[in-house]
C-alpha positions in Angstrom: -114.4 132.4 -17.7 -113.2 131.3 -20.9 -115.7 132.1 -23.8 -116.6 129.6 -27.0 -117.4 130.5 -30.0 -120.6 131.1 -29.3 -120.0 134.0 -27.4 -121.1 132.5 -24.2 -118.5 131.5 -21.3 -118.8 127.5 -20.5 -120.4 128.0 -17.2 -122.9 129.6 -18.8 -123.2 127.7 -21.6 -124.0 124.5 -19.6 -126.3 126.3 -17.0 -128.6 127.2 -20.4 -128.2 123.3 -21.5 -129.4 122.2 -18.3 -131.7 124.6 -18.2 -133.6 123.9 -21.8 -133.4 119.9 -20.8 -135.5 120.2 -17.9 -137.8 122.4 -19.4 -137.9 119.9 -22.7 -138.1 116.9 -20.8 -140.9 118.7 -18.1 -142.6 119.0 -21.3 -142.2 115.5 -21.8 -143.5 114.0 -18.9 -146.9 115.9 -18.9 -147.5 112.6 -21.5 -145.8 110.1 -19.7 -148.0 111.1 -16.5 -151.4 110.5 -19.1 -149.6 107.8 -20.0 -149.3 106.3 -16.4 -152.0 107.3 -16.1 -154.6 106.3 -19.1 -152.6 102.4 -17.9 -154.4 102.9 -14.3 -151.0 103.3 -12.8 -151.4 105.9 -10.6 -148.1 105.1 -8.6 -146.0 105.5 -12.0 -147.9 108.7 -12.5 -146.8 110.4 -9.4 -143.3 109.4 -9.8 -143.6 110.7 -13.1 -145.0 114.3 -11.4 -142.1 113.9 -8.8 -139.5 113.9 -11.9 -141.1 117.0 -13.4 -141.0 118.8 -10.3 -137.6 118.1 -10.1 -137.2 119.1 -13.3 -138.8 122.4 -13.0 -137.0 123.4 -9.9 -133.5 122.3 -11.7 -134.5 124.8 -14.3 -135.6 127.9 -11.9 -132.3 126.9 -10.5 -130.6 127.6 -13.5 -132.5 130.6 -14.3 -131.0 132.5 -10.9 -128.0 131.5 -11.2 -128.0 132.9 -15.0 -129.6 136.2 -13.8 -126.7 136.4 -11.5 -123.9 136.3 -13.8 -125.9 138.3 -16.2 -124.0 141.4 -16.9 -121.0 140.3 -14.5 -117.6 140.4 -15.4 -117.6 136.2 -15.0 -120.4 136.0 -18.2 -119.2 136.6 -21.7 -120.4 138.9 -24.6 -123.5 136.8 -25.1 -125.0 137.0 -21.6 -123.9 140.8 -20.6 
C-alpha cells in the first residue's frame, strides 16, 4: 500500500478517519438523545441510540481491521 506523508498507508489512513468520526459523532449523540429526549420525543431518541450503535460498531469495526494490518507488510511505518 502506498504510504503519505504521514507515514501511514491510505487504507489505513481512512480506516482511522472513520474510525475517530464514529467515535466523535457517538459522542455527539449522547446529547442529541437528551435532546430527544428533554422534547418528550422518545421515538427521535431511539433513533438517535440506533445511530450511535451504528456508530460504535463502525468503529470496533475499524479497530480489527487496524489490529490486523498492524505490523503486516500491507501497513506503513506508522502502523508497524
Amino acid at each position: 500500500m502506498a504510504t503519505g506523508e504521514t507515514g501511514f498507508d491510505d487504507v489505513s489512513f481512512d480506516l482511522i478517519s472513520v474510525q475517530y468520526h464514529s467515535l466523535k459523532a457517538g459522542h455527539d449523540y449522547g446529547q442529541y438523545v437528551r435532546d430527544a429526549e428533554n422534547a418528550g420525543r422518545q421515538d427521535i431518541a431511539e433513533f438517535f441510540r440506533k445511530v450511535m450503535s451504528e456508530d460504535s460498531a463502525r468503529a470496533k469495526q475499524c479497530h480489527e481491521f487496524l489490529r490486523e494490518l498492524s505490523g503486516s507488510s500491507e501497513s506503513g511505518p506508522a502502523v508497524s
